[in-house]
C-alpha positions in Angstrom: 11.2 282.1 -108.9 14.1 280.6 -108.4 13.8 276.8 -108.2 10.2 276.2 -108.8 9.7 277.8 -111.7 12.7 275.7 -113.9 11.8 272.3 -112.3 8.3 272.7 -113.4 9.8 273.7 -116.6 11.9 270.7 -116.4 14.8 272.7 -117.0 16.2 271.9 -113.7 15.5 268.7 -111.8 14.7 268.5 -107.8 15.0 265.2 -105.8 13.6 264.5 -102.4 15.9 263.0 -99.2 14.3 261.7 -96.4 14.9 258.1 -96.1 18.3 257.4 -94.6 20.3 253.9 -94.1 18.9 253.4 -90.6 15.5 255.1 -91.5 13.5 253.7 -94.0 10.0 253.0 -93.0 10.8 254.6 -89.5 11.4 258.0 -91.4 10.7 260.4 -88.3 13.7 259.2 -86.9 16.1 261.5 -88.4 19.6 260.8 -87.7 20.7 263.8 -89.9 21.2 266.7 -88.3 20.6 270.9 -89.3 22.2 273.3 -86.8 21.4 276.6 -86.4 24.9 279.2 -86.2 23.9 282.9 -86.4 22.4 283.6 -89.6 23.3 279.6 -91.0 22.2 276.5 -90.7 24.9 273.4 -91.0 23.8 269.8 -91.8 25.5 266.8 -91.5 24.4 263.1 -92.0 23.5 260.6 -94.6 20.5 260.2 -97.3 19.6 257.1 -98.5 17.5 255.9 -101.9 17.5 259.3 -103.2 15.8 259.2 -106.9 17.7 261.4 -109.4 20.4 262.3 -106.4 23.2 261.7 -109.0 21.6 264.1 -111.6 19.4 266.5 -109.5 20.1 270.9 -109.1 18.2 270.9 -105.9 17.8 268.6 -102.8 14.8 268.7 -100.4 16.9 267.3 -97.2 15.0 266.6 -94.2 16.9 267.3 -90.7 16.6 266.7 -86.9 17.0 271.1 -85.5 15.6 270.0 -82.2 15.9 266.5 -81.3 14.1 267.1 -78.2 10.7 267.6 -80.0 10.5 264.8 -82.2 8.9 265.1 -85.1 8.1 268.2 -84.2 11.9 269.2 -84.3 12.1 268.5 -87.8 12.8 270.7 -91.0 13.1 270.8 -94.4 16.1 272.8 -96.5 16.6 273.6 -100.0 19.7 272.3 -100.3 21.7 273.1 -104.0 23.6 270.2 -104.8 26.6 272.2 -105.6 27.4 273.0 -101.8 30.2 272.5 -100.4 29.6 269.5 -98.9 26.8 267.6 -100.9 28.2 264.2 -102.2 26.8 262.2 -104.0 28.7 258.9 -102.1 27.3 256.4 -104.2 24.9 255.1 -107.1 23.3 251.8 -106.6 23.4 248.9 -108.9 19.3 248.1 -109.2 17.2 245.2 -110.2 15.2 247.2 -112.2 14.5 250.9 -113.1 17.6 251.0 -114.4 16.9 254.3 -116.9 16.6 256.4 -113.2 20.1 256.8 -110.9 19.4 255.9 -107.1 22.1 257.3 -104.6 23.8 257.6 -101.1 23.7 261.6 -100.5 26.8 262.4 -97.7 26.2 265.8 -96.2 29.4 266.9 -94.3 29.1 270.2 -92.8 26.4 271.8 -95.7 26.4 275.6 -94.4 22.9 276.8 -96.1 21.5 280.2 -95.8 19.0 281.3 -93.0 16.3 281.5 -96.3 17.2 278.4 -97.1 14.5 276.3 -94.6 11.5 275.4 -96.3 8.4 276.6 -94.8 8.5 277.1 -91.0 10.7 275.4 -88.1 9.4 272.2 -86.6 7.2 271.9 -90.7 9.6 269.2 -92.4 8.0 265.8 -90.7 4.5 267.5 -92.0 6.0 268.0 -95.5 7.5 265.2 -96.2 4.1 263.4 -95.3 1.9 265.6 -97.5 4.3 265.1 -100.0 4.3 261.4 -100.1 0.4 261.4 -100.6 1.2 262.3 -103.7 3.9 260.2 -104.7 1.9 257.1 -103.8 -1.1 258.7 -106.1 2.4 258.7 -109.0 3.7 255.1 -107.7 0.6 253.8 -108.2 0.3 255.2 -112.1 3.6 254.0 -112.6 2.7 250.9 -111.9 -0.6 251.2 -114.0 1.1 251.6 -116.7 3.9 249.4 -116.7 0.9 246.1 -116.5 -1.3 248.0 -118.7 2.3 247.3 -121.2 2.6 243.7 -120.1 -1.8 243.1 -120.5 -1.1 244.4 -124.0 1.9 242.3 -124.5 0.3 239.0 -123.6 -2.7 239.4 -125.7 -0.6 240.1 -128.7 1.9 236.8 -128.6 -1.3 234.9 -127.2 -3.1 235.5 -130.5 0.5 234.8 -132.1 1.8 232.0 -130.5 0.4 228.4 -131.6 0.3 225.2 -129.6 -1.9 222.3 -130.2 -2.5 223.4 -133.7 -4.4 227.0 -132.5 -3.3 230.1 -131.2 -2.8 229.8 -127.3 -5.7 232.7 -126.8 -8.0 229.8 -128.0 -7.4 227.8 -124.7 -9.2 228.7 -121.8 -6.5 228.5 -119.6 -5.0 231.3 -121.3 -8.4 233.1 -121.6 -9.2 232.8 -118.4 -5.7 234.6 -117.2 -6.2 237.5 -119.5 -9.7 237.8 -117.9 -8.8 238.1 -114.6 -5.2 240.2 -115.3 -8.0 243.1 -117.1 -10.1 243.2 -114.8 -7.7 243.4 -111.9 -5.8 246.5 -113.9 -10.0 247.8 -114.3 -10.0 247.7 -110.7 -6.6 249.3 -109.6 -7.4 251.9 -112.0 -10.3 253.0 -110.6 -9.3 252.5 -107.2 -6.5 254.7 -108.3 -8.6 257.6 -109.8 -10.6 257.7 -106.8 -7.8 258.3 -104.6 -6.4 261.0 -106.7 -10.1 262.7 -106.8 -10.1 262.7 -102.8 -6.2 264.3 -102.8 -7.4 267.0 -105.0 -11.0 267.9 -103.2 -8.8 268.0 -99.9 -10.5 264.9 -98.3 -10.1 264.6 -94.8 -9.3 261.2 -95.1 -7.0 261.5 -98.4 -4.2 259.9 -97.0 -5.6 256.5 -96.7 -7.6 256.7 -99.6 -3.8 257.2 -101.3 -2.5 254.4 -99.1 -5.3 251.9 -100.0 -4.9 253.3 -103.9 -1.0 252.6 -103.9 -1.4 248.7 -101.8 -3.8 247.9 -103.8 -2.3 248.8 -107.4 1.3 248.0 -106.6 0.0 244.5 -105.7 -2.3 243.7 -108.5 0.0 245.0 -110.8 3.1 242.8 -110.1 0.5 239.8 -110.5 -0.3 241.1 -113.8 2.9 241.7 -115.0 3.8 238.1 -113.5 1.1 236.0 -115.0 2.3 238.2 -118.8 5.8 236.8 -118.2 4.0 233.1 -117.8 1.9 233.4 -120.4 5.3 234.0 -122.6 6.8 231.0 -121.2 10.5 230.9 -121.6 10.2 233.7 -123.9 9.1 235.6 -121.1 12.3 235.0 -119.3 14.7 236.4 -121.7 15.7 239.8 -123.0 14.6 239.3 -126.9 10.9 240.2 -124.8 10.2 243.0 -122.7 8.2 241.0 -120.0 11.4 240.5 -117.8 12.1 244.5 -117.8 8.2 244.9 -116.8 8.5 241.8 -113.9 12.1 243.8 -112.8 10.3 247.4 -112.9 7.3 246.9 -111.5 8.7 244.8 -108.3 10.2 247.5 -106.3 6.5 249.9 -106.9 5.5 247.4 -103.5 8.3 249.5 -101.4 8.7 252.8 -103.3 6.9 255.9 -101.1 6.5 253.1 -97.6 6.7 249.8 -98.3 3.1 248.3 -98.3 3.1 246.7 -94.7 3.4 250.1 -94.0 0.3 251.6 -96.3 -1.6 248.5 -94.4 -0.3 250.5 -91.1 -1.5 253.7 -92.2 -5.1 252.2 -93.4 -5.7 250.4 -89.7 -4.9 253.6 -88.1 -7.3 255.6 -90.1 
């Protein structure tokens, strides 16, 4: 009632910390800390690439209680961003998807209620990855859409743009780029879909269907956006177009939601 309800309004936005400066693709080795005092827990530590941090109400922060279990000592809070104690520390200066902040969270003694833990003790590690599933399902469509943008702008200014007396879609070089840059996005797409259909029936091997879905897209994708910008030529490379945007967006897709070395990982292990 209280949170979920207005962010799935979108009346209030969440944001999700788990990565930290030392912790990226290593993420169950928490650094940040919750301990428990009577009734409260206290955190302290660091967040790091948190998406929305700077505009979000509500933080999911991810914390070491029991450093002696591992990732079975971690948990999860719902964390306000108007405690005492929540700072946002910094906003970074990005290559590309610029419209969305990214920020250095500092949590310096946050004193949360007992009801704020999400879940049970010892449930955040398990959390966070059912949660990222997801997110590589929504990485992935990103991703989708911003070639699906740049396939659309590159058939456009190829049936525009004239050299050697006809329109550069005439030349087979060009044809044969458009070609392959459709049928790669075909392919990701569907590769996509599937993995989104094996999330939602509960598929007991979801997870690397979602990593397989998000290498694979993220990949093809950057190509396509790519090969657009060089079908442009040196129109490509300049702001008049939106081909550089796409080529600056699309790039970091290949780390958002573990890097993709580390979906290969998580596909090997399956």
């Amino acid at each position: 009632e209280e949170w979920l309800k207005p962010i799935a309004q979108g009346s209030k936005i969440g944001c999700f910390a788990l990565s930290e400066p030392g912790t990226g693709s290593d993420a169950a080795a928490q650094s940040t800390v919750a301990e428990k005092k009577g009734n409260e827990w206290v955190i302290r530590g660091a967040k790091n690439w948190i998406t929305n941090g700077a505009q979000a109400d509500l933080c999911i922060v991810f914390a070491m209680g029991d450093k002696s279990k591992g990732v079975k000592g971690i948990n999860a809070y719902l964390v306000p961003t108007d405690t005492p104690g929540f700072v946002v520390a910094k906003n970074e200066e990005k290559l590309g998807i610029k419209a969305s902040s990214t920020s250095q969270i500092s949590l310096d003694e946050v004193v949360l209620p007992e009801g704020a833990l999400l879940g049970n003790v010892g449930d955040g590690f398990k959390i966070a990855m059912s949660t990222l599933d997801g997110g590589r399902i929504g990485i992935a469509a990103q991703a989708l859409g911003i070639a699906q943008a740049s396939l659309e702008c590159a058939v456009e200014y190829a049936q525009q743009r004239k050299a050697f007396e006809q329109p550069i879609a005439k030349l087979q070089a060009i044809q044969f780029k458009l070609a392959d840059m459709a049928t790669e996005l075909i392919a990701a797409r569907q590769m996509v879909w599937l993995a989104a259909s094996r999330l939602d029936e509960g598929h007991p091997e979801a997870t690397a269907f979602c990593a397989m879905a998000k290498r694979l897209a993220t990949d093809r994708c950057f190509d396509v956006c790519n090969t657009a910008l060089q079908i442009h030529g040196g129109y490509g490379y300049i702001r008049e177009y939106p081909l550089e945007r796409h080529v600056r967006d699309v790039r970091v897709h290949q780390i958002l939601e573990g890097t993709n070395e580390i979906m290969r990982v998580i596909i090997a292990r399956r």
